[in-house]
C-alpha beads as a LAMMPS data file, in Angstrom:
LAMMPS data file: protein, C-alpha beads

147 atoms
146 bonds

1 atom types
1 bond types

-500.0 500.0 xlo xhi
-500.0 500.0 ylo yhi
-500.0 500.0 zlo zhi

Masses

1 110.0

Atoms # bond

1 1 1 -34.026 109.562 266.725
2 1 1 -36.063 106.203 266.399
3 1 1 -37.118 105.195 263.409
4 1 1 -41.263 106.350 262.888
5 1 1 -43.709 103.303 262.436
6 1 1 -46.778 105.515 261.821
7 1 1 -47.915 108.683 262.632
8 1 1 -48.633 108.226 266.501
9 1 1 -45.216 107.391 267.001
10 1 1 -43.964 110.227 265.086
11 1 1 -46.378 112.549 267.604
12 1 1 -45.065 110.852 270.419
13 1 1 -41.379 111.633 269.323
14 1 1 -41.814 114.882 268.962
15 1 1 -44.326 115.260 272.389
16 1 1 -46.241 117.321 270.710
17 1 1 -49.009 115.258 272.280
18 1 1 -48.006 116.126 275.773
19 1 1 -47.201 119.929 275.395
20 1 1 -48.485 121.293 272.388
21 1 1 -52.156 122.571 271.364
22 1 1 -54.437 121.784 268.747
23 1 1 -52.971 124.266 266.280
24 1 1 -49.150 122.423 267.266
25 1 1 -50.351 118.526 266.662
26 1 1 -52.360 119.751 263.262
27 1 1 -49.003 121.364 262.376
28 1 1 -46.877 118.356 263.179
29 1 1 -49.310 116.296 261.782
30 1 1 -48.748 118.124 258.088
31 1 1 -44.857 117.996 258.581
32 1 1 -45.599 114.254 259.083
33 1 1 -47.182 113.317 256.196
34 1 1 -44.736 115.757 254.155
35 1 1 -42.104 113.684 255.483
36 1 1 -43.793 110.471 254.479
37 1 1 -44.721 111.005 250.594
38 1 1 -41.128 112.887 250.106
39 1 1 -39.837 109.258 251.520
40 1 1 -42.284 107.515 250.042
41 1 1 -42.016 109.172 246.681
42 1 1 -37.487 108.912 247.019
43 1 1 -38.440 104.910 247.403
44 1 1 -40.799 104.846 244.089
45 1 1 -38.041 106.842 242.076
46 1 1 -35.656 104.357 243.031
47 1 1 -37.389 101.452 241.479
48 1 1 -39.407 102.861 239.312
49 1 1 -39.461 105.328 235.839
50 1 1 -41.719 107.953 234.611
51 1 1 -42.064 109.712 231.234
52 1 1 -44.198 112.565 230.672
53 1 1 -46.057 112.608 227.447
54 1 1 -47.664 115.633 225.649
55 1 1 -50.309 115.142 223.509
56 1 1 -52.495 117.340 221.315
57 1 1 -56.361 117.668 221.949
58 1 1 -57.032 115.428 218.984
59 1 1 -54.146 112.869 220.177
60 1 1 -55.386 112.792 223.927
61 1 1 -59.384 112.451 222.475
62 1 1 -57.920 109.391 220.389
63 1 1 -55.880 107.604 222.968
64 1 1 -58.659 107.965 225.354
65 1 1 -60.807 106.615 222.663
66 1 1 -58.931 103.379 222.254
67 1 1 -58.264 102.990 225.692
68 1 1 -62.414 103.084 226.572
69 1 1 -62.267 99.936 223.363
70 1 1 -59.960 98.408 225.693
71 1 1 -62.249 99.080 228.599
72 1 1 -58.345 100.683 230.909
73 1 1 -57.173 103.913 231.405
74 1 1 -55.834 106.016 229.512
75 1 1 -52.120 105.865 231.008
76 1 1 -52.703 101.911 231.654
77 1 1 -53.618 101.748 227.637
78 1 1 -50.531 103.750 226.511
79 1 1 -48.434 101.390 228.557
80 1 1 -49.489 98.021 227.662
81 1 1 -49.561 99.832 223.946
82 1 1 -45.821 100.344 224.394
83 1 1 -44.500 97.206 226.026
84 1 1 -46.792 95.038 223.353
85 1 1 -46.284 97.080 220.131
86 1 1 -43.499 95.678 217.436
87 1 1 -42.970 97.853 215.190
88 1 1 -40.876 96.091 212.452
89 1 1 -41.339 92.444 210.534
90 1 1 -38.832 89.556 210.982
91 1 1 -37.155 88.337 208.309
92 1 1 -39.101 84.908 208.535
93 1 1 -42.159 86.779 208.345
94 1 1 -40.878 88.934 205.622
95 1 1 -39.493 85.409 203.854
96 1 1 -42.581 84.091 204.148
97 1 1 -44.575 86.639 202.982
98 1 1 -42.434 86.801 199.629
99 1 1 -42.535 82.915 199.197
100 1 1 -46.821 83.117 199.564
101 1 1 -46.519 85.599 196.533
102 1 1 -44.620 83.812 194.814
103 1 1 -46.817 80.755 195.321
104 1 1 -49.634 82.503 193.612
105 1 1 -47.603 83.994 190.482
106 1 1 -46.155 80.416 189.803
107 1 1 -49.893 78.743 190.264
108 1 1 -51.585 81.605 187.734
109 1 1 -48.906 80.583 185.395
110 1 1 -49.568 77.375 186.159
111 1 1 -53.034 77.589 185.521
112 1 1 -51.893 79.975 181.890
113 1 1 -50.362 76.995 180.703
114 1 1 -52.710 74.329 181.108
115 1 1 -55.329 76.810 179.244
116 1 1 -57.422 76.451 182.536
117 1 1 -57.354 80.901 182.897
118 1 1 -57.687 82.610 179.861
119 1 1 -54.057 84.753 178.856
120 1 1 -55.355 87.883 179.507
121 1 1 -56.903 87.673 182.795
122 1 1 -53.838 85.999 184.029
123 1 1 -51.221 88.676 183.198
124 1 1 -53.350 91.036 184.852
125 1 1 -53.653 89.170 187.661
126 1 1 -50.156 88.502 187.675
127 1 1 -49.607 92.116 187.356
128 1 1 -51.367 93.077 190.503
129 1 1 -49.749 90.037 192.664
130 1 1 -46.320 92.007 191.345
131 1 1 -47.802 95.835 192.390
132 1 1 -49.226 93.628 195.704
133 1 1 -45.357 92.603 196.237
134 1 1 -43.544 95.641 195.697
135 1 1 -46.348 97.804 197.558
136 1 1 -45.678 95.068 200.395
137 1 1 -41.930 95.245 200.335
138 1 1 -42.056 98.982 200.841
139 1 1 -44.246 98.959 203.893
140 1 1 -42.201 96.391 205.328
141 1 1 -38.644 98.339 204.535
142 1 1 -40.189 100.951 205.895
143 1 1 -41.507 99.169 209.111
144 1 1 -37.955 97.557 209.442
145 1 1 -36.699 101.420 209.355
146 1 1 -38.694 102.725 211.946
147 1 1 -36.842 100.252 214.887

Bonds

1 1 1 2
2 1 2 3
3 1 3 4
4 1 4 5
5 1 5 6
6 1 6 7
7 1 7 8
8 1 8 9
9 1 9 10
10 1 10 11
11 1 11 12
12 1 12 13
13 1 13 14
14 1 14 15
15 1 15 16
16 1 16 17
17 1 17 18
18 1 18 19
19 1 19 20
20 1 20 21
21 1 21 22
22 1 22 23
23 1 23 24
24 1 24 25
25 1 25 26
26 1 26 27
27 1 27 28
28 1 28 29
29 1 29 30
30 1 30 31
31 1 31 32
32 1 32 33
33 1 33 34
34 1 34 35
35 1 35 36
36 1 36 37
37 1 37 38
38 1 38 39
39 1 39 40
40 1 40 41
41 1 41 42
42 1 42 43
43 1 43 44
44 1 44 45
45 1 45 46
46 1 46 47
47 1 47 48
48 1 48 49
49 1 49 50
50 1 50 51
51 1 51 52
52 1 52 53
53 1 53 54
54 1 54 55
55 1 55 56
56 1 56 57
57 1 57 58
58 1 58 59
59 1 59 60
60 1 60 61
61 1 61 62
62 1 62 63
63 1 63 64
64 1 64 65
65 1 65 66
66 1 66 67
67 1 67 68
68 1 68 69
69 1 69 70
70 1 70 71
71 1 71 72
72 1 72 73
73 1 73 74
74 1 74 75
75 1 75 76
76 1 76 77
77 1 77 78
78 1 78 79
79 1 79 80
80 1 80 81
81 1 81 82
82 1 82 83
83 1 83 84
84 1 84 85
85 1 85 86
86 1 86 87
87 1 87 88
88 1 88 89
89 1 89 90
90 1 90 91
91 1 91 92
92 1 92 93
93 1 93 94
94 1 94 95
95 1 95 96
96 1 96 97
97 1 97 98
98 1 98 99
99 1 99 100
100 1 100 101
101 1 101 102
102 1 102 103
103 1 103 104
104 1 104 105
105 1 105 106
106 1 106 107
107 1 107 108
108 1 108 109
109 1 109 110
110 1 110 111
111 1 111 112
112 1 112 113
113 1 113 114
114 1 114 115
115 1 115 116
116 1 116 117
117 1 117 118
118 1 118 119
119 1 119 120
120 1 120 121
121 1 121 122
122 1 122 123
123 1 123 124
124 1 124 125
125 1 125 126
126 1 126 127
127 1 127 128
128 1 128 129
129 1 129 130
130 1 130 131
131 1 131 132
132 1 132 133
133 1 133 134
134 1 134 135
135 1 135 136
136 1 136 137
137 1 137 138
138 1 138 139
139 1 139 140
140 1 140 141
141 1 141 142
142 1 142 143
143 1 143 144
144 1 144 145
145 1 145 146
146 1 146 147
């Protein structure tokens, strides 16, 4: 058998164009077009991969949500969402991150010293910067974690 170029050919094959009725070309006109999306859907799995996601009501309401902000699909959202999202911090961020807090303890005390911020207000503030850190260090441990 010939290789089929589109559906004419297909009837012509076949002769169901020369012999058969109108109830015979609408029937090999369906096993056609079976024949083509089973092909056509072997060719997609070959290069390409699915996944099928559940999601609850409230899930599927918010990633439809979020994908209307992004003015795509739904499906077209969750994929760019996946293939853009990084879930975890480098360590230069992390680094540099640290070294900014640092740079604001050692100018408070800075400041402390040269009587320029009154004693008080500075070890509070110097408190927080050190809650700030450790509160930061935790979400990013816990970032790093998640990859």
């Amino acid at each position: 058998m010939q290789k089929v170029k589109g559906i004419y050919d297909y009837l012509a094959q076949t002769r169901v164009l020369e012999w058969g009725d109108e109830a015979a070309i609408k029937a090999a006109k369906k096993m056609y077009w079976r024949q083509y999306r089973t092909a056509l859907k072997r060719e997609q799995r070959k290069e390409h991969q699915s996944y099928t996601v559940l999601f609850t009501n409230k899930e599927a309401r918010q990633v439809q949500a979020m994908a209307k902000a992004q003015q795509t699909s739904p499906t077209s959202y969750i994929k760019l969402a996946a293939l853009t999202t990084r879930t975890g911090l480098s360590r230069e961020l992390t680094g540099t991150i640290r070294q900014l807090l640092y740079q604001c303890y050692s100018d408070i005390e800075a400041y402390m010293e040269e009587n320029e911020i009154q004693e008080v207000a500075a070890n509070k503030i110097l408190e927080k910067i050190t809650t700030l850190e450790k509160q930061i260090i935790k979400i990013v441990q816990s970032l790093n974690c998640d990859q």
